[in-house]
Biopython code that builds the backbone (N, CA, C, O; Angstrom):
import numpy as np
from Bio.PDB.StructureBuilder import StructureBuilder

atoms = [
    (1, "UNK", "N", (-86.165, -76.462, -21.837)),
    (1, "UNK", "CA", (-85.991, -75.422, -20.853)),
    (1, "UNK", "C", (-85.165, -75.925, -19.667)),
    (1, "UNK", "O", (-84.530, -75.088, -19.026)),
    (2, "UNK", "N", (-85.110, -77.261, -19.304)),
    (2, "UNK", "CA", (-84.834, -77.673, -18.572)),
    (2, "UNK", "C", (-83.282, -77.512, -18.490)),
    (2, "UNK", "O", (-82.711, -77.147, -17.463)),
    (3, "UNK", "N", (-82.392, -77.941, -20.140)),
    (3, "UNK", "CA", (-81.497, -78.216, -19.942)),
    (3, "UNK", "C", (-80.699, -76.870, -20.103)),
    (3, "UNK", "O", (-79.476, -76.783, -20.217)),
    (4, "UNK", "N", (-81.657, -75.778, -20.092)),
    (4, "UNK", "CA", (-80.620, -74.555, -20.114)),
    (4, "UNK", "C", (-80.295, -73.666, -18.743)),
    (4, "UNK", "O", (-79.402, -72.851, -18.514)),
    (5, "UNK", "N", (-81.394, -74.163, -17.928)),
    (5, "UNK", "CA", (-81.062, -74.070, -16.630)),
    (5, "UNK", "C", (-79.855, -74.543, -15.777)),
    (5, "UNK", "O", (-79.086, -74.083, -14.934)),
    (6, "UNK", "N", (-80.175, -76.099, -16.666)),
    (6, "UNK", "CA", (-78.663, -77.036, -15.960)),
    (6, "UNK", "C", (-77.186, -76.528, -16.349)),
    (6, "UNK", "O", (-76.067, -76.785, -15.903)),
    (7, "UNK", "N", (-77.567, -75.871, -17.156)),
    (7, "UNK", "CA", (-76.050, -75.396, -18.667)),
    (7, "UNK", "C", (-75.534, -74.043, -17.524)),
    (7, "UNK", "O", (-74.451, -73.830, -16.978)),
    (8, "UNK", "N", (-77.100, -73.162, -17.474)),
    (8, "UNK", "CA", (-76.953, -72.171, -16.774)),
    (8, "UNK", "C", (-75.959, -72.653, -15.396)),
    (8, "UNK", "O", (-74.755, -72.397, -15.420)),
    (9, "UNK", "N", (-76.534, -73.310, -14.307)),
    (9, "UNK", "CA", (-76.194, -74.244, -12.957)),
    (9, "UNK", "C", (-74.538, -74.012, -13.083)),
    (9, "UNK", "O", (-73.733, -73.165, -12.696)),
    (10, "UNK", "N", (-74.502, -75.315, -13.885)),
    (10, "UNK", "CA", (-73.176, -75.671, -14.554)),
    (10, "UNK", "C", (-71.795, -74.381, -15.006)),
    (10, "UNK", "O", (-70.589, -74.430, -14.762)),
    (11, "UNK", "N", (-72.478, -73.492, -15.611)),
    (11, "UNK", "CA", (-71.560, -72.340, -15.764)),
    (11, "UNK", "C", (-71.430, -71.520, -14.527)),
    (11, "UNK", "O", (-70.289, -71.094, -14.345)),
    (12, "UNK", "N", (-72.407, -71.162, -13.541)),
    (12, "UNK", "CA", (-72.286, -70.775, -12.438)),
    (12, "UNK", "C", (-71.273, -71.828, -11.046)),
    (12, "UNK", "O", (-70.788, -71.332, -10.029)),
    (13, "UNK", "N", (-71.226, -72.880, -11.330)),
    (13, "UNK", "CA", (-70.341, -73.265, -10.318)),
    (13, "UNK", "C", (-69.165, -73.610, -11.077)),
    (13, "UNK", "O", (-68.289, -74.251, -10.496)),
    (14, "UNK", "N", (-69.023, -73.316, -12.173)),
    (14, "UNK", "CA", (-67.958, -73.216, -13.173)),
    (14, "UNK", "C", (-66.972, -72.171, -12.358)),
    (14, "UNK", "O", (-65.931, -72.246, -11.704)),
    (15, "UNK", "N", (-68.002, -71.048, -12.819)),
    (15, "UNK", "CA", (-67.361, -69.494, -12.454)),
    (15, "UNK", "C", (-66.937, -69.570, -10.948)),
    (15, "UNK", "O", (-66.026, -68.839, -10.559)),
    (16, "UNK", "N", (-67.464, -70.290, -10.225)),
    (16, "UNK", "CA", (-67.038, -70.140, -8.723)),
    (16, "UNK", "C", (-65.835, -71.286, -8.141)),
    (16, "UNK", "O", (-65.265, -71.400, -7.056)),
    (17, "UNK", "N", (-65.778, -71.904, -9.180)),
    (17, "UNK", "CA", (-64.852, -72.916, -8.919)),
    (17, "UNK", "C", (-63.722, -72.168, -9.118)),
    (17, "UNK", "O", (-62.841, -72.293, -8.267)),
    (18, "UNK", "N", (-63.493, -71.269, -10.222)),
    (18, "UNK", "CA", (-62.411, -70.451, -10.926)),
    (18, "UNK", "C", (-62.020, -69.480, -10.072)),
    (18, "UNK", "O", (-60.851, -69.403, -9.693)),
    (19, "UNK", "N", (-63.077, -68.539, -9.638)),
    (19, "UNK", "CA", (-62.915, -67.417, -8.453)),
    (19, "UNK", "C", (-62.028, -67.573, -7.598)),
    (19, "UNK", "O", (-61.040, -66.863, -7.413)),
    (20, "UNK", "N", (-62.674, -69.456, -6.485)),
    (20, "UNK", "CA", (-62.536, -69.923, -5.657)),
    (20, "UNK", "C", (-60.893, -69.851, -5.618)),
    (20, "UNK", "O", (-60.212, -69.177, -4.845)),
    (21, "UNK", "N", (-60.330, -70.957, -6.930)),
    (21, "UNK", "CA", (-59.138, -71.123, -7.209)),
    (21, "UNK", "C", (-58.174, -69.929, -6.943)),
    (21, "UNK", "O", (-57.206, -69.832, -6.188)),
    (22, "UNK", "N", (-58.796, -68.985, -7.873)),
    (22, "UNK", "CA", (-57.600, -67.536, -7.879)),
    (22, "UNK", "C", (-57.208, -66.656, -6.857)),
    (22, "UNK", "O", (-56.265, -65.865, -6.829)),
    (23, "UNK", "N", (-58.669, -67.083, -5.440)),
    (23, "UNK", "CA", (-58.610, -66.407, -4.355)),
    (23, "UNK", "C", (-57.592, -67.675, -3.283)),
    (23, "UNK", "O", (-56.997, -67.513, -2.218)),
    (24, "UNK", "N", (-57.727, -68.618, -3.967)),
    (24, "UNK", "CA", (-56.846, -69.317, -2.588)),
    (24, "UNK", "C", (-55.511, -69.482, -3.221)),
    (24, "UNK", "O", (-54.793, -70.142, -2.471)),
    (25, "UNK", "N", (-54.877, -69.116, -4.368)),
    (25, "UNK", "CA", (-53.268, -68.579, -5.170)),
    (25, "UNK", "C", (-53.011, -67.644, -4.598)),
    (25, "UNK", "O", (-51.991, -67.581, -3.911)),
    (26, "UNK", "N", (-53.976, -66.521, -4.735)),
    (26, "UNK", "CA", (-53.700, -65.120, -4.421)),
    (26, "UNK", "C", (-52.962, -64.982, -2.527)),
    (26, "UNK", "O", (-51.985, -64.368, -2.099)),
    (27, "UNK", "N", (-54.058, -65.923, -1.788)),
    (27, "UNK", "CA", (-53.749, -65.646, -0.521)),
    (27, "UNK", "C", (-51.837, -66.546, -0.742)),
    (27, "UNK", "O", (-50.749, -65.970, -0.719)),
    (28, "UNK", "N", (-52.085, -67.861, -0.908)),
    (28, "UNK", "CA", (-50.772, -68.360, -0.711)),
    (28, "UNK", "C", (-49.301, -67.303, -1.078)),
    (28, "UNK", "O", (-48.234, -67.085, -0.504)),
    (29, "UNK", "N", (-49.882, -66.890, -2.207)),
    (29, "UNK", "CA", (-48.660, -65.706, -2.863)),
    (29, "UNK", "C", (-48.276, -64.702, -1.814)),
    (29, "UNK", "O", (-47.099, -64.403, -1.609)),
    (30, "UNK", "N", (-49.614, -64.020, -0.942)),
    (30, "UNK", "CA", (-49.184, -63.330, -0.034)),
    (30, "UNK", "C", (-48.446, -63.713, 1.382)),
    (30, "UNK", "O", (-47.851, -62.912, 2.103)),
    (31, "UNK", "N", (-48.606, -65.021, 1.602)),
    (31, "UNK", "CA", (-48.139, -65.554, 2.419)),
    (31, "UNK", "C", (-46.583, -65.952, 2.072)),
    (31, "UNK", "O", (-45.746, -65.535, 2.873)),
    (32, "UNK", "N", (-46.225, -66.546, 1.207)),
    (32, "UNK", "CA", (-44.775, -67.103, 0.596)),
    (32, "UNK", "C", (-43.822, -65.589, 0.783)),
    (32, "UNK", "O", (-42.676, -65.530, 1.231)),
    (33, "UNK", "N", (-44.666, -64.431, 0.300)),
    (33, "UNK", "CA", (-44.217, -63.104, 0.443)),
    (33, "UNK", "C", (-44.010, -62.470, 1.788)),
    (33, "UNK", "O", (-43.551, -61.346, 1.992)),
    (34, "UNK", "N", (-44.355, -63.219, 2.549)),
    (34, "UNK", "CA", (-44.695, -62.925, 4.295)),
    (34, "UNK", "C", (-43.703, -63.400, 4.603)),
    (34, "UNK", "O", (-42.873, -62.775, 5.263)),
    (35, "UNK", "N", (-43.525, -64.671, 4.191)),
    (35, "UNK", "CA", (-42.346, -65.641, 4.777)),
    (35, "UNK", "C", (-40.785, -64.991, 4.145)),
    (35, "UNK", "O", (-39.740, -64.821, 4.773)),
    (36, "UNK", "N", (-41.109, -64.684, 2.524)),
    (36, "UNK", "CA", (-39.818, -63.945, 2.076)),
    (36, "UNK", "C", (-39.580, -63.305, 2.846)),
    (36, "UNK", "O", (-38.727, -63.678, 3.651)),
    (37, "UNK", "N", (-40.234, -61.962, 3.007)),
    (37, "UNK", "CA", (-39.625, -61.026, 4.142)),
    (37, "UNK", "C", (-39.219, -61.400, 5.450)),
    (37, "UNK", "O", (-38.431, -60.745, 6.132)),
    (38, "UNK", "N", (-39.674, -62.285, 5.735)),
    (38, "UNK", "CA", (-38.694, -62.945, 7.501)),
    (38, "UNK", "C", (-40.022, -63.209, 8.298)),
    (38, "UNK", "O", (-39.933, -64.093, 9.150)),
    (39, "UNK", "N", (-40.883, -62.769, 8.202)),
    (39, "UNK", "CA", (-41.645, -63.097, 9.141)),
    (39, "UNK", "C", (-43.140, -63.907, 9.179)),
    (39, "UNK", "O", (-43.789, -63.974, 8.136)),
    (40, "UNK", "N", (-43.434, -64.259, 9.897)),
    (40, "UNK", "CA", (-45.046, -65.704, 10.093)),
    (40, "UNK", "C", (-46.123, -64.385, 9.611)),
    (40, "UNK", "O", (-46.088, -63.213, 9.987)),
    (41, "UNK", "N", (-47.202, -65.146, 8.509)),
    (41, "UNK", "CA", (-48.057, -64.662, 7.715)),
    (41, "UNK", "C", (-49.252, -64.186, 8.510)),
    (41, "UNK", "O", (-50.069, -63.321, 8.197)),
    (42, "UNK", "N", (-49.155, -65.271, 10.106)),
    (42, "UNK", "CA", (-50.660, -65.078, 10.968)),
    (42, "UNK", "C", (-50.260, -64.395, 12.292)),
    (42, "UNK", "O", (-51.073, -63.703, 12.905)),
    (43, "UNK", "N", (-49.048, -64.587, 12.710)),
    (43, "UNK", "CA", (-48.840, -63.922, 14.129)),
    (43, "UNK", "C", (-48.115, -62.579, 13.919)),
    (43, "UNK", "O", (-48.401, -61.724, 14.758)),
    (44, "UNK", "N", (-47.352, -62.272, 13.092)),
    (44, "UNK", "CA", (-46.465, -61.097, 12.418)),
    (44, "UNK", "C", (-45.252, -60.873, 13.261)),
    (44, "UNK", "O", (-44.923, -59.798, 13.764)),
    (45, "UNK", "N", (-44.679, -61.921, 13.348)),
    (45, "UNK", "CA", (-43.323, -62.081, 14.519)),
    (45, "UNK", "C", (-42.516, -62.782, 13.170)),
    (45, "UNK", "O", (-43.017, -63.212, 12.131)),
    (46, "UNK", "N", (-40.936, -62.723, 13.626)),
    (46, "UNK", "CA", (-39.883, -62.818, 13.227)),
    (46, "UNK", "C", (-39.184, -64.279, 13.762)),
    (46, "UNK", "O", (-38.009, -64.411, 14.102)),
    (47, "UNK", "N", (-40.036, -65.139, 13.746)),
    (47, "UNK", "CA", (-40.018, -66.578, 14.065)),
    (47, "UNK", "C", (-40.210, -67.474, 13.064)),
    (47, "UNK", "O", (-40.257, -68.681, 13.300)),
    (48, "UNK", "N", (-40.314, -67.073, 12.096)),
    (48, "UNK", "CA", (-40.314, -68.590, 10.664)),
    (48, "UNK", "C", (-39.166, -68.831, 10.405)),
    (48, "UNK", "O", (-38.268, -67.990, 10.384)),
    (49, "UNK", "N", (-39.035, -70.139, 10.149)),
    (49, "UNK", "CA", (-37.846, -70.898, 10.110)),
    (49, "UNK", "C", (-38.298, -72.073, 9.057)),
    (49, "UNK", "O", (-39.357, -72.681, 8.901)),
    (50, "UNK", "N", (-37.116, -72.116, 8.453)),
    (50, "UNK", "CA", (-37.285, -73.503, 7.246)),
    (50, "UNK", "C", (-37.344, -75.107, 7.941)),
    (50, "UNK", "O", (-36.548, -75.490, 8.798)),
    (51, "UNK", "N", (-38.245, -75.778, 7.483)),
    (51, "UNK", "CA", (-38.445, -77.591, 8.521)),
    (51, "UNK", "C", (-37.661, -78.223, 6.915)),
    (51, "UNK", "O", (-36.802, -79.105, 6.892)),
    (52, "UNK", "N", (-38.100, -77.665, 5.951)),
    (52, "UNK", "CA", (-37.998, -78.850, 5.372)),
    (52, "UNK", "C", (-37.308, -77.943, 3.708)),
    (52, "UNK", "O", (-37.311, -76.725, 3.529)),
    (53, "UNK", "N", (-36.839, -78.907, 2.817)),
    (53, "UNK", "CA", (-36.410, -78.233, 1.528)),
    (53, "UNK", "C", (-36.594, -79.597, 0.682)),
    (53, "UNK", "O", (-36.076, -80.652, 1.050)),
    (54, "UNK", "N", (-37.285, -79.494, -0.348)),
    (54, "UNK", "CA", (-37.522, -80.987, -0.976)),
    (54, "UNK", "C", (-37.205, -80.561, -2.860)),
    (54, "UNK", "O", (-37.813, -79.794, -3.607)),
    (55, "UNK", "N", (-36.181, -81.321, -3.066)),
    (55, "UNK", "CA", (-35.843, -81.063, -4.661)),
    (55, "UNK", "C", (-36.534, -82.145, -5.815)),
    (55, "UNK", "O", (-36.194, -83.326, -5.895)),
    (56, "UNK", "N", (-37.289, -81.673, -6.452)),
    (56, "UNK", "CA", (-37.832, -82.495, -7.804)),
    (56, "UNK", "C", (-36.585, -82.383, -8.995)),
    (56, "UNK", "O", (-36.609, -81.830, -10.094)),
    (57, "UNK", "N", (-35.826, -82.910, -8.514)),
    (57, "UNK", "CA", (-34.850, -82.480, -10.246)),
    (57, "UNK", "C", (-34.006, -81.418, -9.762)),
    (57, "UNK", "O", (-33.883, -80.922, -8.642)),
    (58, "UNK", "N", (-33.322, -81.129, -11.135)),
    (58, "UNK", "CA", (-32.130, -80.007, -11.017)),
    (58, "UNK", "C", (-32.733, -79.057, -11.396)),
    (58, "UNK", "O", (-32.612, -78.109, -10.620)),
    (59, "UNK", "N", (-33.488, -78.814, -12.452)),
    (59, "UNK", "CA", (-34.019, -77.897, -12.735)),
    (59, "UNK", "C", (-35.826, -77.465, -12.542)),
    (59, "UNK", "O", (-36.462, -76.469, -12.890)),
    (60, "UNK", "N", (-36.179, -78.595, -11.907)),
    (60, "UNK", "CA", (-37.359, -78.754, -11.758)),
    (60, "UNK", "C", (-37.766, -78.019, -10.382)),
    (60, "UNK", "O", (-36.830, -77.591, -9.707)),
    (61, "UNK", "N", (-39.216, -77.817, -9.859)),
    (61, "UNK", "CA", (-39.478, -77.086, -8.676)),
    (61, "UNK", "C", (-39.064, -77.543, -7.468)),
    (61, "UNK", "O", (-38.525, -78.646, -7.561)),
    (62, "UNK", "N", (-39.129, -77.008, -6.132)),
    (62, "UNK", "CA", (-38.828, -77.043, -4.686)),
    (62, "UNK", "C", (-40.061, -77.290, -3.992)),
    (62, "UNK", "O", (-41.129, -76.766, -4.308)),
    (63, "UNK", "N", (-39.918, -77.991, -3.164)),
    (63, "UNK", "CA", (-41.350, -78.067, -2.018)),
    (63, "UNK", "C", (-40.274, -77.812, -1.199)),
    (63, "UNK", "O", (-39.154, -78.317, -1.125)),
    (64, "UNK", "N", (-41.078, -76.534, -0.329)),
    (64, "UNK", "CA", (-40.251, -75.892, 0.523)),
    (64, "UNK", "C", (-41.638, -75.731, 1.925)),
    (64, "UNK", "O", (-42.809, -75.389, 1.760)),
    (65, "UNK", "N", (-40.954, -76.110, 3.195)),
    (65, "UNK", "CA", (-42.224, -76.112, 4.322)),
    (65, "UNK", "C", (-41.123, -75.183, 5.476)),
    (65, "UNK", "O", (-39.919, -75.259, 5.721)),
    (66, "UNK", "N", (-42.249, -74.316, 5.991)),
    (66, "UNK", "CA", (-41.879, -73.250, 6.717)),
    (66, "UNK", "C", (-43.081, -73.834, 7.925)),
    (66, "UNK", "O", (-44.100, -74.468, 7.650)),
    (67, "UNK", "N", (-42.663, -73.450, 9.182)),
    (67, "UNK", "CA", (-43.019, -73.197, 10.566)),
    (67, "UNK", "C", (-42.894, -71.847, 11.821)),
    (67, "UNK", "O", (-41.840, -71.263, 12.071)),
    (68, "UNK", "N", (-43.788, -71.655, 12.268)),
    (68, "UNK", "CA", (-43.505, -70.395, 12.842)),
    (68, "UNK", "C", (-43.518, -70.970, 14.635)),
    (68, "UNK", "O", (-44.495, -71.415, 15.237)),
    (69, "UNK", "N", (-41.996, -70.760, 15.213)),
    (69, "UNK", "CA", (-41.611, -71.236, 16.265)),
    (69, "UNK", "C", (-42.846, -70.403, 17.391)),
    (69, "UNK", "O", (-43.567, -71.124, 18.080)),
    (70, "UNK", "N", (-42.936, -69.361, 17.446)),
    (70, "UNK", "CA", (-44.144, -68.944, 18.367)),
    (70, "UNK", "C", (-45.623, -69.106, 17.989)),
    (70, "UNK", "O", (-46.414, -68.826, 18.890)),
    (71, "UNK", "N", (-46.136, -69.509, 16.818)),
    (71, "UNK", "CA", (-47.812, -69.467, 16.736)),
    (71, "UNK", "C", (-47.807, -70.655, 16.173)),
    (71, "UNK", "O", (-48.914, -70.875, 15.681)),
    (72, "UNK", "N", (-46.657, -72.006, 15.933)),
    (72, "UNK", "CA", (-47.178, -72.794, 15.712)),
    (72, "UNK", "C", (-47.551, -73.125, 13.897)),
    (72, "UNK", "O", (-47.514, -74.272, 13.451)),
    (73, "UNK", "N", (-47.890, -71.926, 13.045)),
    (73, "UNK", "CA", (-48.270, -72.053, 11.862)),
    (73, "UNK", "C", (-47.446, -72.948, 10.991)),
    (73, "UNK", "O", (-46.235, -72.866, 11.197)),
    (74, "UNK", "N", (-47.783, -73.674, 10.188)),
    (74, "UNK", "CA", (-46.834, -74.472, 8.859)),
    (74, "UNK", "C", (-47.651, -73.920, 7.691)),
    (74, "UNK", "O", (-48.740, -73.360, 7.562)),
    (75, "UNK", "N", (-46.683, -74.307, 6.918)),
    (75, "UNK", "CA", (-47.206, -74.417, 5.741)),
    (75, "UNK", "C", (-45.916, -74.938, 4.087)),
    (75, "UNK", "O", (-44.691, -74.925, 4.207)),
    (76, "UNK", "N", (-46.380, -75.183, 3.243)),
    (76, "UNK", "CA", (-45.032, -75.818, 2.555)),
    (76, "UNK", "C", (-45.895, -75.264, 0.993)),
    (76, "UNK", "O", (-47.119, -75.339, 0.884)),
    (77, "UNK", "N", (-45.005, -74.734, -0.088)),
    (77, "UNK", "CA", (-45.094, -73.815, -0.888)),
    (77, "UNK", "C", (-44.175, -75.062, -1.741)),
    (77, "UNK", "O", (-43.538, -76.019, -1.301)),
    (78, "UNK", "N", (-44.525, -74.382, -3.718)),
    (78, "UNK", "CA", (-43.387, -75.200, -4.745)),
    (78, "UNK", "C", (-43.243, -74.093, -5.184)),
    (78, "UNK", "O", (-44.229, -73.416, -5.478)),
    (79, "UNK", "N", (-41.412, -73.430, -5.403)),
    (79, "UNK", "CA", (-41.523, -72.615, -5.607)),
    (79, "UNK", "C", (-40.387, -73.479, -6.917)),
    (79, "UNK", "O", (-39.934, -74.617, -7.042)),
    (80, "UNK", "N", (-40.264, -71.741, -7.971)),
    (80, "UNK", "CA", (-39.302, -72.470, -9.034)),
    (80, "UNK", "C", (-37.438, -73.009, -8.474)),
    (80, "UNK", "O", (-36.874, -72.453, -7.531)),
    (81, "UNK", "N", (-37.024, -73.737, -9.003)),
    (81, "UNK", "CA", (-35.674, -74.194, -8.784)),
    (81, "UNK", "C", (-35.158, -72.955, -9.565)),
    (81, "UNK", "O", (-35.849, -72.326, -10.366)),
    (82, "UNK", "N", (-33.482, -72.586, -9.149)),
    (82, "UNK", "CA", (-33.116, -71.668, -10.110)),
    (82, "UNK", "C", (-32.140, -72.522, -10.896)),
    (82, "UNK", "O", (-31.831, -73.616, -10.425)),
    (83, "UNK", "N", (-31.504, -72.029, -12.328)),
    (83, "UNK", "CA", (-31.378, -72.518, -13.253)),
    (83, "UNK", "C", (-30.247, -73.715, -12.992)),
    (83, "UNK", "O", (-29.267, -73.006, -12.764)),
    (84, "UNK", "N", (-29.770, -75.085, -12.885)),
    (84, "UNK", "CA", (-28.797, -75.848, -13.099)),
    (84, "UNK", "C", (-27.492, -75.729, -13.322)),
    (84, "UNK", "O", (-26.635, -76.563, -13.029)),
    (85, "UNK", "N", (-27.286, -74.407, -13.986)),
    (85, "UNK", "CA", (-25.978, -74.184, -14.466)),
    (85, "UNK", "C", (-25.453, -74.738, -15.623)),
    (85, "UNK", "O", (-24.341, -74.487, -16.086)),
    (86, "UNK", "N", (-26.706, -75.891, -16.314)),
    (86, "UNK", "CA", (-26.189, -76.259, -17.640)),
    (86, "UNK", "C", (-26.181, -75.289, -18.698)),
    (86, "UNK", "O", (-25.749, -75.591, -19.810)),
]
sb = StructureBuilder()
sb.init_structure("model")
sb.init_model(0)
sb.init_chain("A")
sb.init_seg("    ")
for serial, (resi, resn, name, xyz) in enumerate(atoms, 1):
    if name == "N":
        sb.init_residue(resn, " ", resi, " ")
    sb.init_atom(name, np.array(xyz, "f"), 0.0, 1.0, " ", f" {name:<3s}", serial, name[0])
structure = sb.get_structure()
């Protein structure tokens, strides 16, 4: 009995680990989408500006870090590279 409780335990912080995950993608996505459109995700001003652009490869992803000149916010996103041209 014991160990179906633990199984039970175990699948429950399973499930919340997963939740957890999809809710903190979900927010970043809306934010990267904040920044697409021109403006900071937390103050809603027209002050984000690119700090940084970081290339893995030619065809490989971007670490890209954004700052918002009036509230201060950062944050740095991997988004896809577009294609090489090979």
């Amino acid at each position: 009995m014991d160990a179906l409780y633990l199984i039970f335990f175990m699948l429950i912080v399973l499930i919340g680990s997963v939740l957890g995950y999809i809710y903190y993608l979900k927010e970043k996505k809306e934010q990267l989408d904040s920044i697409g459109r021109g403006f900071c995700p937390r103050c809603k001003q027209n002050t984000i500006v690119l700090i940084d652009k970081r290339s893995h490869g030619c065809c490989g992803p971007q670490t890209v870090s954004f700052e918002c000149e009036a509230c201060g916010y950062t944050n740095s996103f991997v988004v896809q590279n577009d294609s090489c041209g090979i």
